[in-house]
N, C-alpha and C positions, 0 to 999 in steps of 0.2 A: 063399686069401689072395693077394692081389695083392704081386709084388715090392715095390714099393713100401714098404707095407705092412709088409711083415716086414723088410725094412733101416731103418725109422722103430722097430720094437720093439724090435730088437737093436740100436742104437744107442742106445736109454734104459737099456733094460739092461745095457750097456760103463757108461755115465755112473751108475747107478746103485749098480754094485758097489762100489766104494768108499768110499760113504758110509753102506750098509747095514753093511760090516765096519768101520766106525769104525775104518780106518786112515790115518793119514798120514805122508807123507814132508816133512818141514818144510826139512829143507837136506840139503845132501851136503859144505857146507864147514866146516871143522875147528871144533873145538870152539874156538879161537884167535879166531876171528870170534864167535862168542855174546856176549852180554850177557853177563855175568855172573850168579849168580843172586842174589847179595846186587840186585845194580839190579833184576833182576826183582820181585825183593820189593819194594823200594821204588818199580816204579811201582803194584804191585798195592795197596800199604797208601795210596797217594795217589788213589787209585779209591775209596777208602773200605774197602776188605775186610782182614780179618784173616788172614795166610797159617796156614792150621796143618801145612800140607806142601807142600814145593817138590822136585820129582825130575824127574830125567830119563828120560824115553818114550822109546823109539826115537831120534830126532830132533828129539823138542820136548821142551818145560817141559810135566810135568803141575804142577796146582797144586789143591790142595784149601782152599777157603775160606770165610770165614763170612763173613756181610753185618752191617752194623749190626744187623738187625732179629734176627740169629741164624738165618739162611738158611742152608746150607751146598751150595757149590756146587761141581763139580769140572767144571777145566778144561783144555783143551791149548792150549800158547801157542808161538807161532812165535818161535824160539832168537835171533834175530838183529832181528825188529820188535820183538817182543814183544808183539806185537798176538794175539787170542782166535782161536782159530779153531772152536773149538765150545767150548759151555758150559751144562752140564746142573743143574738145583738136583738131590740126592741126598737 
């Protein structure tokens, strides 16, 4: 295997470990700066979805929810956008 070659596959694989372990770091500043989770829930019920659990991961919002159609989806949501950052139907 050419140099090359093997610093192009070890570099997918630095980039890949982390989203194989479905871990993330969302912030490192205080819970002070967060959303709230009462507003989390209210932008997620303005998305359309029904919260039926809102908890704190590590450093994000998990959130476990139902769709109009009765989908239930669980998510991790970044503490301070509030934006998805993965989101799997369960």
């Amino acid at each position: 295997m050419q140099p090359r070659h093997f610093l192009i596959a070890i570099s997918l694989l630095t980039l890949a470990t982390p989203l194989a372990a479905r871990t993330f770091e969302c912030t490192e500043l205080d819970k002070a700066h967060w959303i709230t989770a009462e507003a989390m829930q209210e932008r997620l019920a303005a998305q359309g979805y029904q919260v039926i659990n809102l908890s704190v991961s590590d450093s994000c919002y998990k959130a476990t929810l139902k769709t109009e159609n009765g989908q239930k989806i669980e998510g991790i949501y970044h503490p301070i956008g509030g934006h998805p950052l993965r989101r799997q139907t369960i």
